[in-house]
N, C-alpha and C positions, 0 to 999 in steps of 0.2 A: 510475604507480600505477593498477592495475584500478579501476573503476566498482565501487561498491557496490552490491546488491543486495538487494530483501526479499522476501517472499512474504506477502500479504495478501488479506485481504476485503472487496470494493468496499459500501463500504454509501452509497454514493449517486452518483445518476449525473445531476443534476438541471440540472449545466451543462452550457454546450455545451464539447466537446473537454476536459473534464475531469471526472476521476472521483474521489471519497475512499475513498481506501483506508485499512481497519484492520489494522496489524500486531502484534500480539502477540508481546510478551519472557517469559521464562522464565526467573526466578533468585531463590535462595534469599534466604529472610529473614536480613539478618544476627546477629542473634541468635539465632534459633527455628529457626533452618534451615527453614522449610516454604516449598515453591517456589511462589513467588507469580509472577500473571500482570499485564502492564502494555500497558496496549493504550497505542498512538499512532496520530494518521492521519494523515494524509501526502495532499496536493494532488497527484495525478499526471496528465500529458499523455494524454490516448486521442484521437490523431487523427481514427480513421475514425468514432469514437461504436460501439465495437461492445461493451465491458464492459455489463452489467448488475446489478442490488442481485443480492447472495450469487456472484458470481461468486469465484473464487479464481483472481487472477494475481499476474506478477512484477513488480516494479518496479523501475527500474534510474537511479541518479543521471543527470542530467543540468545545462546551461546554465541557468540560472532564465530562467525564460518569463513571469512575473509576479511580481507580491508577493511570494506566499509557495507556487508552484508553480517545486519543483526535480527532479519526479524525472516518467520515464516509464514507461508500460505497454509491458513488451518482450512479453508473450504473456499471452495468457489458458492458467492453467494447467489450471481445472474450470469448465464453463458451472454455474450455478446449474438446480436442477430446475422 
């Protein structure tokens, strides 16, 4: 079974070798249909510390490395300006 994947926005970088990323879903109300948004964040592994706040990268499951960090930084997709 392939590795799962997300695409999110690091909004803190304040550990060492780990960063929080927010990922945002997109799906309709079920009743009202209006497509509502659901962020999660997500513990992810950044070895070298190179992510930054507002960066856009991917994240890709992995072995749990602690607690409640399961997934890693495969690439930064957008540097933050």
């Amino acid at each position: 079974m392939p590795k799962k994947e997300k695409q999110g926005m690091v909004i803190s970088n304040k550990m060492d070798k780990t960063v929080v990323v927010q990922v945002a879903d997109y799906e309709p109300h079920p009743r009202y249909k209006k497509i509502m948004e659901s962020n999660k964040h997500y513990k992810a592994h950044d070895a070298e510390n190179v992510c930054n706040i507002g960066d856009i990268v991917r994240i890709v499951e992995a072995k749990p490395m602690s607690k409640d960090k399961r997934w890693a930084v495969a690439e930064v997709v957008e540097k933050a300006r």
